[in-house]
C-alpha positions in Angstrom: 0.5 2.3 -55.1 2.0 4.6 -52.5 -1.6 4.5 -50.8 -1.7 1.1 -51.2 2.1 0.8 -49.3 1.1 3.5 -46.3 -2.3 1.7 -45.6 0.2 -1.9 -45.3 2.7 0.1 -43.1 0.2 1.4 -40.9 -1.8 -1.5 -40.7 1.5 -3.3 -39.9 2.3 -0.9 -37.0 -1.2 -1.3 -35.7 -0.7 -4.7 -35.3 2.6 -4.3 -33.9 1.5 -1.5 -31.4 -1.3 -4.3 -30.1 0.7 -7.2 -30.0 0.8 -9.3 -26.8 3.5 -8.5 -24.5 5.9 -11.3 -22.8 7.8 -10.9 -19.5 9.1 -14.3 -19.3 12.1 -15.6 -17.0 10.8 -14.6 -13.7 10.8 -15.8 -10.4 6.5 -15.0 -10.2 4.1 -15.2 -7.4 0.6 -14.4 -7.2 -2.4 -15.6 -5.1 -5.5 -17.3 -6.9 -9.0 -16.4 -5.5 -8.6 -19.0 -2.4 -5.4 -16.9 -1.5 -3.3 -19.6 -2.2 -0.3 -18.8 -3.6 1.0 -19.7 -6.9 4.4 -19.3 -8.8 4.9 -18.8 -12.4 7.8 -17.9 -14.6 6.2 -16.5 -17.5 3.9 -13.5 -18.0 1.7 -12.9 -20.9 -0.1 -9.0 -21.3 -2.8 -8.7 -23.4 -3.5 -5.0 -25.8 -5.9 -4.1 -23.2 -3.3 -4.0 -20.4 -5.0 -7.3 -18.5 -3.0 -10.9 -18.2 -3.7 -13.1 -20.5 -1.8 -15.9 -19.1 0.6 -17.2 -16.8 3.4 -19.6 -17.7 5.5 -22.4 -16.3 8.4 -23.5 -17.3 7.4 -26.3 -19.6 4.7 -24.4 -21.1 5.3 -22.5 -25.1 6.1 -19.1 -25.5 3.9 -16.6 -27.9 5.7 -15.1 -30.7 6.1 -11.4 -29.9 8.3 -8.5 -30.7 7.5 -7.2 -27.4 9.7 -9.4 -25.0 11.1 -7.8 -21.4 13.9 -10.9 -20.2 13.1 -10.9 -16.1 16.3 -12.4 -15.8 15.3 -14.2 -13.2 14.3 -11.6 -10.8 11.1 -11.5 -8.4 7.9 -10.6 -10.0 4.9 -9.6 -7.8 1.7 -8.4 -7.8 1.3 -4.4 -7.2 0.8 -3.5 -4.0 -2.2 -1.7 -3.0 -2.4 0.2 0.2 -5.8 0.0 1.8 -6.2 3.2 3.5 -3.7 6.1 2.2 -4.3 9.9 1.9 -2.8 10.4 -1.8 -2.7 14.1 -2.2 -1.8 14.5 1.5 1.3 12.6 0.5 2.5 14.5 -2.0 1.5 18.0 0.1 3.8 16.7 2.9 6.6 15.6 1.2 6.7 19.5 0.1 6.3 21.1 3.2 7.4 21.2 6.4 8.2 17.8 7.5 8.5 16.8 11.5 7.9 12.9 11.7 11.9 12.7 11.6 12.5 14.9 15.0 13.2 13.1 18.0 12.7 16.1 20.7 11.6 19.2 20.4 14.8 21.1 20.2 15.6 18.9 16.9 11.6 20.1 15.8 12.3 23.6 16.7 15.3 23.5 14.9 14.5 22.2 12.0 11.1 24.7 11.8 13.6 27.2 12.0 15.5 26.1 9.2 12.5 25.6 6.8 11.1 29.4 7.9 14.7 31.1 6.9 14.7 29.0 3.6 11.2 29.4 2.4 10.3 33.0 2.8 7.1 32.2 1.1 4.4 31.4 1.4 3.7 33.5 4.3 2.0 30.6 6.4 4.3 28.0 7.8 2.1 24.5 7.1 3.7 21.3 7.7 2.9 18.0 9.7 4.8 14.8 11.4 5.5 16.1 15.3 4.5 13.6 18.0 5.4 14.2 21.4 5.5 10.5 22.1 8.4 10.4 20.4 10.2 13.7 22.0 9.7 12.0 25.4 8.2 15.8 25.9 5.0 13.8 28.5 3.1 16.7 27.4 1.9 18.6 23.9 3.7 21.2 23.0 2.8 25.0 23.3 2.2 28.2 21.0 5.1 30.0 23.2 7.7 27.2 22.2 6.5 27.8 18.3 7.0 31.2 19.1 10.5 31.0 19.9 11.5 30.0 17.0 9.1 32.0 14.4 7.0 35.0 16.1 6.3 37.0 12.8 4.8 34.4 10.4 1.6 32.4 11.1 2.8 28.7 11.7 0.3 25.6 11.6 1.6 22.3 12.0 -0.6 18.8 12.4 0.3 16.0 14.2 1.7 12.8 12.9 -1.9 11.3 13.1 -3.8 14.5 11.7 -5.9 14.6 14.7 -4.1 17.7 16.4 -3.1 20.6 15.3 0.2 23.1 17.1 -0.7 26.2 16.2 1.6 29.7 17.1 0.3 32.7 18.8 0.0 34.4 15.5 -1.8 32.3 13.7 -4.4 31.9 16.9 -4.6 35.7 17.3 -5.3 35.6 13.1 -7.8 32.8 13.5 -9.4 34.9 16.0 -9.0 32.3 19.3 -8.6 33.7 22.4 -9.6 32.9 26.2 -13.4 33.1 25.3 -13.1 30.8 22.3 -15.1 27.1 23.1 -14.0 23.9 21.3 -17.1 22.6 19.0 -18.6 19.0 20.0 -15.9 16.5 19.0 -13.3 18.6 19.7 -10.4 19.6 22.6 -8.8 23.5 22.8 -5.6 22.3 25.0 -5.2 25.1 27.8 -2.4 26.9 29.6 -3.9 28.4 32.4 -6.8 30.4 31.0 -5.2 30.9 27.7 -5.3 28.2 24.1 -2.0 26.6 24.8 -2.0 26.3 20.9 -2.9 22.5 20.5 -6.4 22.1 19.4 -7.6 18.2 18.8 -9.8 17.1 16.3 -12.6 18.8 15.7 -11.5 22.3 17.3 -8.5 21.9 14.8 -10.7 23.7 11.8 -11.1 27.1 14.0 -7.2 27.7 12.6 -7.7 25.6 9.0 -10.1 27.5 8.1 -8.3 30.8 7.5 -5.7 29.1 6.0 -5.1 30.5 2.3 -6.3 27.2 0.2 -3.1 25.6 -2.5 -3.4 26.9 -5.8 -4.2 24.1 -8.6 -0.8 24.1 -9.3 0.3 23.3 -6.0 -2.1 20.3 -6.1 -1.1 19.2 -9.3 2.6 19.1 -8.5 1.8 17.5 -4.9 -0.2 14.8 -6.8 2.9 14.1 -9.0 5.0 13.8 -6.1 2.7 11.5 -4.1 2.7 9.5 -7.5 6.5 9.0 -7.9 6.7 8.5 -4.1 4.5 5.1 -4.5 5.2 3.9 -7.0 8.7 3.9 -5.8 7.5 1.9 -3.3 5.8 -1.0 -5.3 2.3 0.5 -4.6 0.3 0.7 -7.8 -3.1 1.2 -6.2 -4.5 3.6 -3.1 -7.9 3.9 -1.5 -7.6 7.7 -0.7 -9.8 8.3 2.6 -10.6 11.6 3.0 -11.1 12.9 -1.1 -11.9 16.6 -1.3 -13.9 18.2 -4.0 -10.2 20.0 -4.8 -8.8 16.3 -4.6 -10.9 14.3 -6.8 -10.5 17.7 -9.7 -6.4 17.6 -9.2 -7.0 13.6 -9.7 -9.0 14.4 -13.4 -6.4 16.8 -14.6 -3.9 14.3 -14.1 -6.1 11.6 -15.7 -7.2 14.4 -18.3 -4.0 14.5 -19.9 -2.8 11.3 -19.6 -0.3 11.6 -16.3 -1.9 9.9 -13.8 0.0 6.3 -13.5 -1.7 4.8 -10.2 -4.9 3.9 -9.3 -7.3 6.1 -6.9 -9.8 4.4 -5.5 -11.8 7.3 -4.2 -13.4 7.7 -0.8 -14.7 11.0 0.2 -14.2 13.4 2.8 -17.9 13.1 4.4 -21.3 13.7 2.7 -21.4 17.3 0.8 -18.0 16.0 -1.3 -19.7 12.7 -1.9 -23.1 14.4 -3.6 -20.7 17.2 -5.5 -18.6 14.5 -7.2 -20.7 11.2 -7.7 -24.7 12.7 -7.3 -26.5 9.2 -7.1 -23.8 6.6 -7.1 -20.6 5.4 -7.5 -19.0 6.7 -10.5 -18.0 4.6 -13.1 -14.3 3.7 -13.4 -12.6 6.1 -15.4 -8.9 6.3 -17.2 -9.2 2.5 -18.1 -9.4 1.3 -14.5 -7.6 4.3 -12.8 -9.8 6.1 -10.7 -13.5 5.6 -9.2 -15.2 7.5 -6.8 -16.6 4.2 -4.5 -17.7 5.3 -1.4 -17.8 7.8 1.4 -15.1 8.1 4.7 -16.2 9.2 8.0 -15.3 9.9 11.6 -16.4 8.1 14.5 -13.5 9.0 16.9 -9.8 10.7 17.1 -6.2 9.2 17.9 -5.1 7.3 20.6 -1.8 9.7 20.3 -3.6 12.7 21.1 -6.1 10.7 23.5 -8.9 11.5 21.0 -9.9 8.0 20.4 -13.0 7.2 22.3 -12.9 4.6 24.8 -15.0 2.6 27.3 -13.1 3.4 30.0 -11.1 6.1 31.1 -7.7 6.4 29.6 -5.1 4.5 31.8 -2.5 7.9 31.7 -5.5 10.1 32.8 -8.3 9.5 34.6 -11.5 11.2 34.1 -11.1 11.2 29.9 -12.6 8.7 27.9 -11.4 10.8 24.8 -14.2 12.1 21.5 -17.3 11.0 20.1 -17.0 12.4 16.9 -21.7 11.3 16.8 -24.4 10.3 18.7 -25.6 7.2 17.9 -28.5 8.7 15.9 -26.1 11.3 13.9 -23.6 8.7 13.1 -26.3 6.3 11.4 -28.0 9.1 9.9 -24.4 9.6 8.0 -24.0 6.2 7.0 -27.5 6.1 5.9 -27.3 9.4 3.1 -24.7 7.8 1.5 -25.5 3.3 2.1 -29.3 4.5 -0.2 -27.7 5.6 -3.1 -25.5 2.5 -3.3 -21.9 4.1 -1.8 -19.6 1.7 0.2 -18.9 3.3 3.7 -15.8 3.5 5.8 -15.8 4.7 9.2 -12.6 5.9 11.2 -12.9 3.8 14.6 -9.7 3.6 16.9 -11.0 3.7 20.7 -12.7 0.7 21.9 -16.0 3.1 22.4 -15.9 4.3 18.8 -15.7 0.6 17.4 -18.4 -0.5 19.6 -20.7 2.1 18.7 -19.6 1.5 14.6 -21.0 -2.4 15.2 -24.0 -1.2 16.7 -24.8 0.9 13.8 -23.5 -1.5 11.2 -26.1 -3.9 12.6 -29.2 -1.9 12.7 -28.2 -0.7 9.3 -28.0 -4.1 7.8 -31.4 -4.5 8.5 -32.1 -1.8 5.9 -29.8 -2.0 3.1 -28.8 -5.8 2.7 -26.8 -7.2 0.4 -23.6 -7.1 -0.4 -22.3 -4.0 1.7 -18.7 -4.2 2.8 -19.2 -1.7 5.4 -15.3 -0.5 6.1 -13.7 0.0 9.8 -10.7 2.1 9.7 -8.2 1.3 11.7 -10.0 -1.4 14.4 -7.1 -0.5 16.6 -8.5 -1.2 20.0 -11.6 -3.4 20.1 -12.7 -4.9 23.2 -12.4 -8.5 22.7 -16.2 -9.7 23.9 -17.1 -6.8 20.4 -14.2 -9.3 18.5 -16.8 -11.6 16.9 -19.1 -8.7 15.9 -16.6 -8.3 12.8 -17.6 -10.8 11.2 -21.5 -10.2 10.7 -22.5 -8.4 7.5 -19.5 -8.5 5.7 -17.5 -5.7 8.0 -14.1 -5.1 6.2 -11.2 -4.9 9.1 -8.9 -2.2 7.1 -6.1 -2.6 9.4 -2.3 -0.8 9.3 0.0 -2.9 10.8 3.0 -0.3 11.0 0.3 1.3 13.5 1.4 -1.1 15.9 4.9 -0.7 15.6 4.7 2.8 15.9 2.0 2.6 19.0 3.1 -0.4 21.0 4.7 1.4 24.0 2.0 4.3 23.6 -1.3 2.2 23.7 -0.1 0.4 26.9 0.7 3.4 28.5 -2.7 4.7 27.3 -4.6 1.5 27.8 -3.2 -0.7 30.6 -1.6 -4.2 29.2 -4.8 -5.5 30.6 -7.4 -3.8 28.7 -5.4 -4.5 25.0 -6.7 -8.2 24.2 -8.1 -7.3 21.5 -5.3 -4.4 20.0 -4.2 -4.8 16.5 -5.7 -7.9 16.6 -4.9 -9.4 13.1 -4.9 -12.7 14.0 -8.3 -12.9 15.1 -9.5 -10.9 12.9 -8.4 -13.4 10.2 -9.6 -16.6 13.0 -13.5 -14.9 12.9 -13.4 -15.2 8.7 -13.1 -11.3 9.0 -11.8 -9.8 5.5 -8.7 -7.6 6.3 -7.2 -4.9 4.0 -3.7 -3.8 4.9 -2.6 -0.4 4.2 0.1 2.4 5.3 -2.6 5.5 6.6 0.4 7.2 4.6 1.5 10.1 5.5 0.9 9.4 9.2 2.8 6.3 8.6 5.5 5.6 5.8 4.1 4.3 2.6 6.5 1.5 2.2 4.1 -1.5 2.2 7.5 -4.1 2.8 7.7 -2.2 6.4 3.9 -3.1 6.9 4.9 -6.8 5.9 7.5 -6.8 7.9 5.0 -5.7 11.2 2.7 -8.0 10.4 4.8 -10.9 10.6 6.5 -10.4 13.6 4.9 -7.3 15.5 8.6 -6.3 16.2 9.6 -2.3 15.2 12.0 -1.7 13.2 14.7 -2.0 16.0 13.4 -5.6 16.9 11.3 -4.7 20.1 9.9 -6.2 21.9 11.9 -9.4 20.9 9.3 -12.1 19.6 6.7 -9.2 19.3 4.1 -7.2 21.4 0.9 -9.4 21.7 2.7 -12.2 19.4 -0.5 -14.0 19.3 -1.8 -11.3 17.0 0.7 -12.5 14.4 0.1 -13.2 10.8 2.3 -15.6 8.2 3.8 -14.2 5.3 0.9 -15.2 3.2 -1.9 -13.7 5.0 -0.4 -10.5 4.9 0.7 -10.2 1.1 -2.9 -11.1 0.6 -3.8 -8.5 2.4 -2.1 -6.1 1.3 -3.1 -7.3 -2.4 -6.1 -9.4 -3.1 -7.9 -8.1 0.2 -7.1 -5.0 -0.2 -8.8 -4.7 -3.5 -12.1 -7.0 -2.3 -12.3 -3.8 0.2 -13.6 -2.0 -2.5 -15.0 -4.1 -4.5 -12.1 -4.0 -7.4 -11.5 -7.5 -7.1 -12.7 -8.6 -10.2 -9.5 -6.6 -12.1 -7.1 -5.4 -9.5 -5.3 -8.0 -6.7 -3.8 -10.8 -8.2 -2.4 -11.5 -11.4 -4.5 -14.0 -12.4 -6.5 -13.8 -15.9 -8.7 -10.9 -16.7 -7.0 -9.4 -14.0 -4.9 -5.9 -14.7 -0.9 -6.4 -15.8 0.1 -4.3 -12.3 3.2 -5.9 -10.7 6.8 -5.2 -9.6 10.5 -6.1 -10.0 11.7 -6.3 -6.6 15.3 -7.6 -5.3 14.7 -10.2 -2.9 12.0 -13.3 -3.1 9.6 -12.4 0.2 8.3 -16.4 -0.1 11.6 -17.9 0.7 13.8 -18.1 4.1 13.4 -14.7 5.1 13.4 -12.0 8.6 11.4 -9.2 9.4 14.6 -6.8 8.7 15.1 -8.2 5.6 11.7 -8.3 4.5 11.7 -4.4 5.7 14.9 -3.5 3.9 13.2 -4.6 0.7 13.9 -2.9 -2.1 11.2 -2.0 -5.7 13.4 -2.1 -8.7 10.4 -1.5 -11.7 6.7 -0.8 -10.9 5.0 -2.0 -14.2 0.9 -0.8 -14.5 -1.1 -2.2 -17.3 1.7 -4.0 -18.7 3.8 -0.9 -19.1 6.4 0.0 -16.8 6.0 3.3 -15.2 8.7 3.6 -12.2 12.3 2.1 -12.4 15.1 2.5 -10.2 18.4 4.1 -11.6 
């Protein structure tokens, strides 16, 4: 009898513990496959963490124990950030962090500050600095690094990644002195004779390379820290460009023992990760839907920031640079190529009007090869020449686009450009005009992860202080809408996830937010920005809440 009693009970908890869960009185929106939107007030979760259905207000409620009252609030999809660099996140929100600083007093400062109270480790690492932004007209040097810490090796990358301010210590460590020559795709910044202790882009690795790797447990804390950071933010997805070997490990231990609450959409950091991790293909999706290794990232070009991105023309602010091919033509499609015949998506870095031209022109001779469905990736588009606009939209390119890019660059890219030569800048619009799919993400931690602040640029191309009034290039503007989609449905299409992740729809997985305000209503850009994510929910079970 007792066995009899204990079999009941646990059959009854079994059925309790898979019982459909309800999220009912809501204020719901989601986007059906034509990227219309649709409204809902009801939320039915399936056992396997999927929707099973949406409800309207006339329609009957399922009988379930398992009932969370939305009291009316705004329910969204999660958000998914296109292009994001997920343990980078975490790392940087543990170091040294400069994207704050306003001159470089405040940076020295502040470096200072961080060397007195963190005796250890003995390399000062840490990232955010942009000169732009100091109103400094030039890169810092190794001498104004010095002045501040002389007896510890100090590296510290630029807000974009693509430079690197390195102190005389850690130069004379890394070996670098007068002789030293920058490798092809890369800039050694002089003073005089002498490395003035800013090396761009590809010369950046002749000081990362003796830099004493993060322990495991260093990654695995900064992967926990990059996880509560997003989903803080409503984002419940990433596509990590740029996975290292180290990465995609850090991303299993979490996933291992049952920790890892967002999804990783995995791209790796060039060929040799690519073949270590997946071998012959993409990998399948592991941790019920939680991480995949999909594709491959490469480089075609730098930053416009550090005049690294490769242009047409000479750069406006100095004549005589054009900026870095990261490839000839030949390399370049030889990249693509290792990874496009084993069935990997690919994603190429392009900024500079040069590098996207040269992307299209490999994208088109490759299509010839491997045809089908492809969704070659272009990272970033941020200047295109508008006669290579059209280009996009031929063998199913993916525009992966960060509007808070042009918040951040408006001022910079004419100074770098010429208003004349920027027709084609940011261009979201017309991107969306030439039937050109467009996944929106952060490029976190260059940029903020907050995906309202990229909704909030996308609409009305005005920085967070409102400037320029009406926006910069206002043409380039996108409704509401359009950018929820794609910073949702489109963002998962990118790589190709959007068969479970995107919308709410059924089938699809239970990933969606609480958040305070409803983003479909009468609403500005400010408030749109100040937005804030009371509960992330993944697979029907809410992971992040706001105390």
């Amino acid at each position: 009898m007792k066995k009899l009693l204990g079999g009941l009970a646990a059959l009854l908890c079994a059925q309790a513990a898979t019982a459909d869960v309800l999220i009912d009185n809501v204020n719901g929106y989601t986007l059906n496959q034509k990227g219309e939107l649709v409204r809902f007030t009801g939320l039915v979760v399936g056992d396997d963490g999927k929707v099973e259905k949406l409800l309207d207000k006339k329609d009957k409620r399922p009988r379930t124990d398992f009932l969370t009252d939305g009291k009316g609030r705004t329910l969204v999809p999660g958000l998914i950030d296109a292009h994001g660099h997920f343990i980078g996140l975490g790392q940087m929100a543990l170091q040294l962090d400069l994207s704050g600083t306003r001159s470089l007093a405040e940076a020295q400062a502040k470096i200072a500050a961080y060397a007195a109270a963190n005796p250890s480790p003995r390399w000062i690492i840490g990232r955010g600095w942009n000169q732009e932004s100091w109103g400094l007209g030039r890169f810092p040097t190794a001498a104004e690094l010095d002045a501040v810490v002389a007896n510890r090796p100090v590296w510290l990358e630029r807000v974009d990644g693509h430079a690197g301010w390195a102190n005389s210590l850690a130069m004379k460590e890394a070996g670098i002195d007068a002789s030293t020559k920058a490798p092809g795709g890369g800039r050694i910044e002089m003073t005089g004779k002498q490395p003035s202790g800013i090396f761009v882009d590809a010369a950046m690795p002749l000081v990362q390379r003796i830099i004493p790797a993060p322990l495991p447990r260093n990654l695995d804390q900064a992967l926990l820290k990059a996880q509560e950071i997003m989903l803080s933010q409503g984002l419940t997805t990433v596509a990590d460009m740029g996975t290292q070997t180290a990465d995609w490990l850090t991303i299993r231990r979490a996933g291992d023992r049952g920790a890892l609450d967002v999804r990783v959409l995995a791209y790796s950091a060039g060929v040799e990760p690519l073949l270590e991790i997946a071998g012959t293909g993409p990998t399948p999706w592991l941790y019920g839907n939680k991480l995949r290794m999909a594709g491959m990232k490469l480089y075609s070009d730098g930053a416009l920031g550090s005049r690294g991105a490769y242009l047409k023309q000479d750069y406006h602010d100095m004549p005589g640079q054009r900026g870095l091919a990261f490839h000839s033509d030949a390399e370049l499609k030889n990249l693509m190529s290792r990874a496009a015949m084993d069935g990997f998506q690919v994603a190429v870095h392009a900024i500079g009007d040069g590098a996207n031209a040269q992307l299209l022109s490999a994208i088109e001779e490759l299509s010839e090869t491997y045809t089908g469905d492809r969704r070659w990736r272009i990272e970033h588009a941020q200047i295109v020449d508008p006669a290579d606009l059209a280009r996009f939209a031929r063998h199913g390119i993916i525009a992966s686009m960060q509007p808070v890019h042009e918040t951040s660059d408006w001022r910079m890219a004419e100074a770098r450009m010429g208003l004349d030569r920027l027709g084609g800048a940011y261009a979201w619009r017309s991107m969306l005009d030439n039937k050109v799919p467009l996944a929106f993400g952060s490029d976190f931690p260059v940029e903020h992860p907050n995906p309202f602040m990229g909704l909030a640029a996308a609409v009305s191309r005005e920085d967070p202080s409102g400037n320029p009034p009406g926006g910069w290039l206002p043409q380039q503007k996108v409704s509401m809408v359009e950018a929820f989609d794609a910073f949702t449905r489109g963002a998962a299409y990118a790589s190709f996830a959007e068969d479970r992740l995107g919308t709410l729809e059924k089938g699809r997985m239970a990933d969606f937010i609480f958040i305070d305000r409803d983003l479909f209503g009468t609403i500005t850009p400010a408030q749109i920005r100040d937005t804030q994510v009371l509960e992330t929910w993944v697979a029907g079970k809410k992971v992040w809440e706001r105390k």
